[in-house]
C-alpha positions in Angstrom: 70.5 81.7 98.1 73.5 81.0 100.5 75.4 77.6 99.9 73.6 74.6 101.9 75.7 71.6 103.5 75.9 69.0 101.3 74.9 71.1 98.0 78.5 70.6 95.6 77.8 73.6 93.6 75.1 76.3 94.8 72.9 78.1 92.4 74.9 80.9 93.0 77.9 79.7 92.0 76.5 77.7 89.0 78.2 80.5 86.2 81.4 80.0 87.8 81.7 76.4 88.0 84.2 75.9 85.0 86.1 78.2 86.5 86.4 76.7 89.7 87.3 73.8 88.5 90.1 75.0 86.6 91.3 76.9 89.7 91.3 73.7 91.8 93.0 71.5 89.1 96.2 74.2 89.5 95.8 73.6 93.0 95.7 69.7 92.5 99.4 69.8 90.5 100.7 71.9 94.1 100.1 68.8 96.2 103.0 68.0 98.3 102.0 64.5 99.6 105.1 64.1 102.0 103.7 67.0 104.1 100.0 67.0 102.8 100.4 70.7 102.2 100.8 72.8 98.7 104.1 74.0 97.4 104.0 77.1 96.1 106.8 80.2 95.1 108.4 81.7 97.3 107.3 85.7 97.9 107.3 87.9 100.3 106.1 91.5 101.7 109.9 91.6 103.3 108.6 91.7 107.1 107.2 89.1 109.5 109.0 85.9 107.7 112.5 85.4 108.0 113.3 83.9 105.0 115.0 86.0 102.5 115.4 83.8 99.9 113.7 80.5 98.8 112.7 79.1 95.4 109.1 77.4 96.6 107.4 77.1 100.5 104.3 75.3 102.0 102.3 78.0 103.1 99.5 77.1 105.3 96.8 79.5 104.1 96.9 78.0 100.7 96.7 75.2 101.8 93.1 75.8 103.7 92.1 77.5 100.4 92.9 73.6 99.3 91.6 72.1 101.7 88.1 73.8 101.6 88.3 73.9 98.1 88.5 70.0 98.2 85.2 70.0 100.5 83.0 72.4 98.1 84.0 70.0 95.0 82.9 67.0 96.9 84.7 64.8 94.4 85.0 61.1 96.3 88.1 60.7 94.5 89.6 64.0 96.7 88.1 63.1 99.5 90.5 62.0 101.5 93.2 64.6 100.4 90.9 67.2 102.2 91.1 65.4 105.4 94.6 65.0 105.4 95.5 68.9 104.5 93.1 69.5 107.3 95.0 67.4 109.3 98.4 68.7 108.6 97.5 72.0 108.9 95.8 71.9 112.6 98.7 69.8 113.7 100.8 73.1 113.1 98.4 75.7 115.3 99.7 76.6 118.4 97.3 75.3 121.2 99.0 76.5 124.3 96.5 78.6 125.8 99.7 79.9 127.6 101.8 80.5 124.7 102.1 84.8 123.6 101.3 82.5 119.7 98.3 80.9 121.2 95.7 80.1 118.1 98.1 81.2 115.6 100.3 79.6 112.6 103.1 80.4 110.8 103.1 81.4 107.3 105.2 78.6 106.1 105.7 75.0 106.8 109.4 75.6 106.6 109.1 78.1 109.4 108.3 77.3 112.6 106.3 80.1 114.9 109.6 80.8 116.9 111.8 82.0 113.8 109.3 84.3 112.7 109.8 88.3 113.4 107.0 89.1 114.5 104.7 86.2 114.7 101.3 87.2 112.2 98.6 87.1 114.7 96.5 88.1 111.7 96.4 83.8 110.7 93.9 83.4 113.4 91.3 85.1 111.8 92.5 83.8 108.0 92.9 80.3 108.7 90.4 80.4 110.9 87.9 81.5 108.6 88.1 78.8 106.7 87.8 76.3 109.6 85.0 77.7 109.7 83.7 77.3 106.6 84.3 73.8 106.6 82.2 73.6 109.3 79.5 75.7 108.5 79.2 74.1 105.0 80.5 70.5 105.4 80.5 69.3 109.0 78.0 66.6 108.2 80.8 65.1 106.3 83.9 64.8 108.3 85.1 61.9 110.3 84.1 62.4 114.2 87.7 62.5 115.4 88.7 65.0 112.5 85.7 67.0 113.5 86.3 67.5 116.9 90.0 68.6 115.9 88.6 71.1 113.3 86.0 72.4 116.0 88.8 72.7 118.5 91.6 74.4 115.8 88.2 76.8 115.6 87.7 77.7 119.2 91.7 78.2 119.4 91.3 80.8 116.7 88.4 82.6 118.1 90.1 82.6 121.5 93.0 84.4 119.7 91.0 86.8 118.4 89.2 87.8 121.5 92.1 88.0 123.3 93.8 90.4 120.9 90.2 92.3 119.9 91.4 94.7 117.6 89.6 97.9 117.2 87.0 98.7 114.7 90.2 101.1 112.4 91.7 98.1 111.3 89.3 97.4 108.6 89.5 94.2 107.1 90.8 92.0 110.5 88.0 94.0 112.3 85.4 92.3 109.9 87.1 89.3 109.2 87.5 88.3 112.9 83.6 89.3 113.5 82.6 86.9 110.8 85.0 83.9 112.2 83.8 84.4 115.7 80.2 85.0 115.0 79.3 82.6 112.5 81.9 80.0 114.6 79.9 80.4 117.8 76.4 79.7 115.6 78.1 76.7 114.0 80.0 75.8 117.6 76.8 76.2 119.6 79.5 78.7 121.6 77.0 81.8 122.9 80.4 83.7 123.6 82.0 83.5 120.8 79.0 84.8 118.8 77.9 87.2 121.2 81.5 89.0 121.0 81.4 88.4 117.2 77.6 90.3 117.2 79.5 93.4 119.5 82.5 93.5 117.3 80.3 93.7 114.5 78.5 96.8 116.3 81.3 98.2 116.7 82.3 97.9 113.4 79.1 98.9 111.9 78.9 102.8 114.6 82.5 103.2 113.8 82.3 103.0 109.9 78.9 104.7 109.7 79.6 107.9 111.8 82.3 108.2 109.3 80.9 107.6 106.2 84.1 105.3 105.4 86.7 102.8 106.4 90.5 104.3 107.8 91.6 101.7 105.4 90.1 104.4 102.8 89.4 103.0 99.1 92.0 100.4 99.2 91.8 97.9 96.2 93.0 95.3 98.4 91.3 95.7 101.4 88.7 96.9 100.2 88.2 93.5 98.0 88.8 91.6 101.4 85.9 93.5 102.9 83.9 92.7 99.7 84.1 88.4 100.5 84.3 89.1 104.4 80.5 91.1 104.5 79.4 89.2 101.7 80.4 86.0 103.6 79.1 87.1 106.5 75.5 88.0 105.0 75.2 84.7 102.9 76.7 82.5 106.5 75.3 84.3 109.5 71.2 83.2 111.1 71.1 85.9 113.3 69.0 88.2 111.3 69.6 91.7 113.3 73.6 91.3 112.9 73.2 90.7 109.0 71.4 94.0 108.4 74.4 95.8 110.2 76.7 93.5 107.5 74.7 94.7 104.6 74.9 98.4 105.2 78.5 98.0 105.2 78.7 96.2 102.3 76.3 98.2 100.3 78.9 101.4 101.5 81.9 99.6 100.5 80.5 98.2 97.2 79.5 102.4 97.0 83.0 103.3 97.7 84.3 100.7 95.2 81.9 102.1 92.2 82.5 105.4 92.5 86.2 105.3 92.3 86.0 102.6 89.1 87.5 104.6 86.4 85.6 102.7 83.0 87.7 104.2 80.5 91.5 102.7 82.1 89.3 99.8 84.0 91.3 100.9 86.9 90.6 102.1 90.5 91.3 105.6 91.3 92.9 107.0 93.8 94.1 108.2 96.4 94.6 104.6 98.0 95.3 104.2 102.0 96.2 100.6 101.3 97.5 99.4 97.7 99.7 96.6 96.6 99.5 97.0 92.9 99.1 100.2 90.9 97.7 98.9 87.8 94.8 96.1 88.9 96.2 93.1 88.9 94.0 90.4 86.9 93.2 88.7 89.7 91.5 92.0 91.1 89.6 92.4 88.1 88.5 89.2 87.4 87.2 89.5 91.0 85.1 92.8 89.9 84.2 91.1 86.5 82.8 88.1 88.8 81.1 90.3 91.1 79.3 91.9 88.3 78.3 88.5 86.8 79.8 89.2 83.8 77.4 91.5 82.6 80.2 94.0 81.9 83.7 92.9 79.8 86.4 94.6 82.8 88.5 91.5 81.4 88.8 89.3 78.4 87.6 85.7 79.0 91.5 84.4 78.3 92.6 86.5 81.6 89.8 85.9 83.6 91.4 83.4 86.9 88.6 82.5 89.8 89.9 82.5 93.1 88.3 79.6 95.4 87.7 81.3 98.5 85.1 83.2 96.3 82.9 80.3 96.1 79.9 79.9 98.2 79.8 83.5 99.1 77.8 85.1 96.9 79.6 87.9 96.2 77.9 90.5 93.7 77.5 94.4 92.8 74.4 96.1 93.7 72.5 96.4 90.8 71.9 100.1 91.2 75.9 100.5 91.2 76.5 99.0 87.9 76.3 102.4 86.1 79.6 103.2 87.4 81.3 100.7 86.0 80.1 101.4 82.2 79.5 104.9 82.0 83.2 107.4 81.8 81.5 110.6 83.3 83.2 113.1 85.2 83.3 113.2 88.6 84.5 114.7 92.0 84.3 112.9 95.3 85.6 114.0 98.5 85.9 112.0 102.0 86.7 112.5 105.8 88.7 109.2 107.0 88.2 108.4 110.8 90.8 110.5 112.9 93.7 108.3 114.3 96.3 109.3 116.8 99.3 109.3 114.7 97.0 111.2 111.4 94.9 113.3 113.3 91.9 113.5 110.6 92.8 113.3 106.9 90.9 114.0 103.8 90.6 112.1 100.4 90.0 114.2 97.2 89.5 112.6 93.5 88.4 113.7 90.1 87.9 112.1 87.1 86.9 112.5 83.9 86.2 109.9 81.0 89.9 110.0 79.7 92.4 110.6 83.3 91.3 110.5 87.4 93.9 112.0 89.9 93.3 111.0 93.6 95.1 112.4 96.5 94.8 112.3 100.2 96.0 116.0 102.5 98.6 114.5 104.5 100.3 110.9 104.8 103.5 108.5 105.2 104.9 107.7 102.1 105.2 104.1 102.6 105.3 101.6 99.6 101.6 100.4 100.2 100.4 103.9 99.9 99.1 105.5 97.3 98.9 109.6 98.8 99.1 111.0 95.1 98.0 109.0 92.0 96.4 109.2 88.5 95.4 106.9 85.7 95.4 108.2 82.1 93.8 106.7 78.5 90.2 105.8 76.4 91.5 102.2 77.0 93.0 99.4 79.5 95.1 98.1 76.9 97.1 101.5 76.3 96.8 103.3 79.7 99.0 105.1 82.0 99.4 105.3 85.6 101.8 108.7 87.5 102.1 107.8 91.1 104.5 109.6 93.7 107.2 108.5 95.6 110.1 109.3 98.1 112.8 106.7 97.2 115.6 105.9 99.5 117.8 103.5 98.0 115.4 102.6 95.5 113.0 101.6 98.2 109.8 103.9 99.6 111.2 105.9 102.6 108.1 105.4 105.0 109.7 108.6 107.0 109.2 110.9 104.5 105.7 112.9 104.6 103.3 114.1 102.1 100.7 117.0 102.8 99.2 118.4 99.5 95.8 119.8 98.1 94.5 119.4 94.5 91.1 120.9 92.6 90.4 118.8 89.8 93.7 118.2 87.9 95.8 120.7 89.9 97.6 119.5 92.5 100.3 121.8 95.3 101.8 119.3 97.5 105.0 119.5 100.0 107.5 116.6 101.1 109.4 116.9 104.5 110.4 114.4 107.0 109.7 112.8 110.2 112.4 111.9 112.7 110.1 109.2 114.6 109.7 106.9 111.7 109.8 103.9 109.9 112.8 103.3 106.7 110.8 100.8 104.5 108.3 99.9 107.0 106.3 102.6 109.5 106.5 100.0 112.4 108.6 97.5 111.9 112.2 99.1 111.1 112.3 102.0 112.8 115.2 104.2 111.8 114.7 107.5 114.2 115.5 109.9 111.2 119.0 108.5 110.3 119.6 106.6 107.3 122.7 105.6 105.4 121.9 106.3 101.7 123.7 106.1 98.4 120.2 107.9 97.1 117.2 109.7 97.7 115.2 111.3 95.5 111.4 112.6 95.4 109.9 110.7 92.1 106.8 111.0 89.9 106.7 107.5 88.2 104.5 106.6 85.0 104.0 103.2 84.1 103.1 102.7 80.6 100.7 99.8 79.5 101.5 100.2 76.1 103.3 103.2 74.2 106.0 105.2 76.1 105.4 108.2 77.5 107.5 111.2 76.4 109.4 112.7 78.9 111.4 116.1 78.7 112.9 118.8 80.9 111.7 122.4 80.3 114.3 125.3 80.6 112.3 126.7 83.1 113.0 123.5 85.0 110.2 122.0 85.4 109.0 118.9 83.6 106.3 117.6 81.1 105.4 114.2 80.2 102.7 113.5 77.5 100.8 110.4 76.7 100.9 109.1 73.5 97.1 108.3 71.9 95.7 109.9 74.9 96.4 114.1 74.0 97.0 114.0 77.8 99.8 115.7 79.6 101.0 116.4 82.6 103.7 119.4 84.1 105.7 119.1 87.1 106.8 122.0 88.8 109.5 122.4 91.8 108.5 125.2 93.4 111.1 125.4 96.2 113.4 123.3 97.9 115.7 123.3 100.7 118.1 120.9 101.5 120.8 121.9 103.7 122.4 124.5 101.2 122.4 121.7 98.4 121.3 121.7 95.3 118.7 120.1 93.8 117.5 118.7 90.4 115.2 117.1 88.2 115.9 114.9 85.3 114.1 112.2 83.5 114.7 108.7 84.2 113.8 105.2 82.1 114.4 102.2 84.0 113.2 98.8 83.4 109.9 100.2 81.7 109.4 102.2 84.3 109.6 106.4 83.4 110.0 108.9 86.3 110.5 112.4 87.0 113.1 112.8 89.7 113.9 115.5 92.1 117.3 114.3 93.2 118.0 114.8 96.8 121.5 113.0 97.1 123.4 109.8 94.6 126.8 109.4 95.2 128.4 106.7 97.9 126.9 105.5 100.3 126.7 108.0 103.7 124.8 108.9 106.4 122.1 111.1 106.4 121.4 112.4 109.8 118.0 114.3 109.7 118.3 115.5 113.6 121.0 117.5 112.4 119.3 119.4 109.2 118.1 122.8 109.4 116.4 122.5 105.6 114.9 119.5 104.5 111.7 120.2 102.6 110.1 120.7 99.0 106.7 122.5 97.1 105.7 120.9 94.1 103.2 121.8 91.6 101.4 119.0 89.7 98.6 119.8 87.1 97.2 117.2 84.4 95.1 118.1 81.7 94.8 118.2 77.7 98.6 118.6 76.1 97.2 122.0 74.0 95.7 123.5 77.0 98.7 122.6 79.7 100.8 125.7 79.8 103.1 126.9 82.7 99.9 127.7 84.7 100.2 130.2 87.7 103.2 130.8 90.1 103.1 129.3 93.3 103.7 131.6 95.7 105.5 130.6 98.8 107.8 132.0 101.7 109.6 130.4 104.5 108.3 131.7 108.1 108.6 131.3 111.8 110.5 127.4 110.9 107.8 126.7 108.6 107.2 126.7 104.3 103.9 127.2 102.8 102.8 128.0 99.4 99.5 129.0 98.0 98.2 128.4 94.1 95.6 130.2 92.6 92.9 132.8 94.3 89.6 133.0 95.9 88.1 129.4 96.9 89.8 127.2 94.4 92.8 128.7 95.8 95.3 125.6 96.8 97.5 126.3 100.4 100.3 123.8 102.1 102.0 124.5 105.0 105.3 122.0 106.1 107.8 122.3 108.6 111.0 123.4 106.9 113.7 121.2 109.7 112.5 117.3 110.1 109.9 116.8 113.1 108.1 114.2 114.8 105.1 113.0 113.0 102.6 114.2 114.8 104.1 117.6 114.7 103.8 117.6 110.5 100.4 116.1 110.9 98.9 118.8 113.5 100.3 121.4 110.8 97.8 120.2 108.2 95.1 120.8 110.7 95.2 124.3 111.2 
């Protein structure tokens, strides 16, 4: 039963109330009161904000988590802490319907809209959202004058988000702003707002279905943002046509969820089109343990943190998708994500088994928040392993460089080249046009280790093997061919900072510009395969050849046969990408 105005603490949430409490008492030692906003650490994705270094910041999101939190506890005593955060934080929207910012905040109190590079337009739908909330859930309660400022900080929001009405691809905006404007024009009395918000959701809904998936494909993050945002939306919305288009997408995205749940590591496979963690953070698993009501142990009780915007959504697995979650079979799931212009259409392969999944998408950036090749290994959470790849430049992910592989079950033939039309450590916002100055660059394999190391070591056939301890898993890495410019190129084993990795080194010396307009070579073949240690041999050859500007290899025979194709000399994007197609 979704949460009614003046009900404190719906049925729903009833299990969680402890824990909500606790969650808001944290928030209660944050209070700033000289700016009526929470001060919280500093931290940062490295784009948008300007500020590089800072020991704590009032960011306004938080402190709408606070505020609304506040308002769902209904404690007197709080009262009127809720109406001054909500106070303080509309005073910091911009209301110019004029302005390029209009509807929008900055992330911090310490800096203003005009400092910021970009501007996040995204904070119309986020703080929006939980505008709306308030209003949808405690409007009965606010003074007049503070209500007609919240109602108004609303319509600026929705406003925003018409105006920029971004496409059904980009998943979780796409559904957050159809829930902020929809749900804001039922609790505004607006007709437009909720009649776009009912269109967007349409469009949402045909654009998802004809799919089968989001572009956003099996990301733990966005993925658990679409999770509140449709739950939310089915639990907030009256208009009863609109919610059955939000519970076919949830009941797809809770299927996308369960499916890729590996029981045995308590971690979710790969590939991931979105990721900011490779192990689950606890706050993402606590999310999954509180979705599932508890009813099965993905984290101990002394881990366990509640989140407050989960409250009053009711959030929770499909009981038919439970199974998933407890049972380590094997599996093999395969998808088609929604073409794009810059991708063209990509594909998503995983297969797991109870003790190790590998996940890897055909063809994709290597940017830090993707995951294009990645497994998890162990019979338990507590001693389990992650191998993820990467293209470090610097030590940083070099969004220019490009992935295009294929893998059957734990095999895996994948190339690296690179574009000259994209991004250094960002695909958008630092673009660097295929020249870089680099003191290093290197193609890595990295493990992370939850508990025992993993044992790395260099075979005189040059390739490497890593093995698992407690797991009898292992894993072989093969360079199959690599040309760069005439140079030479290596692997060694690396430990660093309890990190392990696998390196093919491309370049580490001082620091010098790499100009990849003028390279006629500049692209690897790698051969991956995971398995049990006493059955992992050398495995077959890849066979590859270099032809007509172009290198492919092949693994195997007949229809398990594995087959990449990359350009040899750095091209545009779209050029690497059309490649994969053929």
């Amino acid at each position: 039963m979704a949460q009614a105005p003046g009900n404190p603490l719906a049925e729903y949430d009833q299990k969680w109330t402890g824990h909500f409490k606790q969650a808001l008492q944290k928030m209660h030692s944050r209070y700033n009161p000289d700016n009526r906003l929470l001060q919280c650490p500093f931290s940062s994705p490295g784009y948008h904000t300007t500020i590089k270094q800072a020991d704590f910041v009032h960011p306004f999101l938080q402190a709408m988590n606070y505020a609304l939190a506040l308002l769902d506890d209904q404690d007197p005593a709080y009262q009127q802490r809720a109406y001054d955060v909500l106070q303080a934080v509309i005073d910091k929207q911009d209301q110019n319907p004029e302005s390029a910012t209009y509807g929008i905040w900055s992330w911090f109190w310490e800096e203003p809209l005009e400092q910021m590079s970009p501007p996040d337009w995204n904070w119309a739908d986020f703080i929006g959202k939980r505008l709306m909330l308030v209003l949808a859930r405690h409007k009965t309660r606010l003074p007049a004058e503070l209500k007609r400022k919240v109602e108004d900080a609303l319509s600026h929001s929705c406003e925003a988000i018409i105006r920029r009405n971004v496409g059904p691809e980009y998943t979780n905006i796409a559904i957050m702003g159809t829930f902020v404007t929809l749900v804001g024009g039922e609790v505004l009395g607006n007709s437009r707002f909720k009649e776009y918000g009912v269109n967007r959701l349409q469009r949402v809904h045909g654009y998802t279905m004809k799919t089968g998936t989001f572009l956003e494909y099996n990301s733990p993050a966005y993925g658990s943002v679409c999770l509140i945002e449709l739950s939310g939306l089915v639990s907030h919305m009256q208009d009863k046509e609109a919610r059955k288009l939000a519970e076919e997408l949830l009941e797809l995205t809770w299927t996308m969820t369960a499916e890729h749940f590996h029981p045995s590591t308590m971690e979710w496979s790969g590939p991931h089109a979105r990721s900011y963690d490779t192990f689950l953070s606890s706050n993402r698993l606590s999310f999954l343990h509180m979705a599932l009501q508890g009813r099965l142990p993905l984290i101990p009780e002394e881990e366990f943190t509640y989140n407050t915007e989960w409250y009053g959504n009711e959030i929770h697995c499909p009981e038919h998708l439970l199974p998933f979650f407890g049972t380590g079979d094997t599996r093999e799931l395969q998808a088609q994500l929604p073409a794009t212009d810059e991708f063209g259409t990509r594909t998503a392969y995983t297969y797991m088994t109870p003790s190790w999944s590998m996940g890897s998408f055909n063809h994709g950036i290597m940017w830090n928040q993707t995951r294009n090749l990645l497994a998890f290994l162990g019979h338990s959470p507590r001693d389990s392993f992650y191998a993820r790849l990467r293209v470090l430049h610097d030590g940083y992910d070099y969004c220019s460089a490009i992935y295009a592989g294929q893998q059957r079950r734990g095999e895996a033939l994948f190339g690296i080249c690179f574009a000259l039309d994209g991004g250094d450590t960002h695909p958008n916002l630092n673009l660097c046009h295929g020249k870089i100055t680099a003191a290093d660059l290197r193609v890595r394999l990295e493990i992370g280790a939850k508990g025992q190391a993993p044992l790395i070591a260099i075979a005189e056939d040059g390739a490497a093997r890593a093995e698992f301890p407690g797991t009898g898993l292992a894993l072989r890495l093969e360079l199959a061919a690599a040309k760069w410019g005439g140079g030479a190129v290596r692997l060694e084993a690396v430990e660093e900072q309890g990190i392990w990795a696998i390196d093919a080194v491309l370049y580490s010396g001082e620091a010098e510009l790499i100009d990849f307009h003028a390279m006629e070579e500049a692209a690897f073949l790698f051969h991956l395969s995971l398995g049990e240690a006493d059955q992992l041999a050398g495995g077959p050859d890849v066979q590859w050849q270099q032809k007509e500007g172009d290198i492919s290899g092949v693994l195997g025979a007949g229809a398990d046969a594995l087959h990449v194709r990359i350009p040899v000399k750095p091209a545009d994007k779209q050029d690497i990408f059309r490649k994969q197609a053929l």
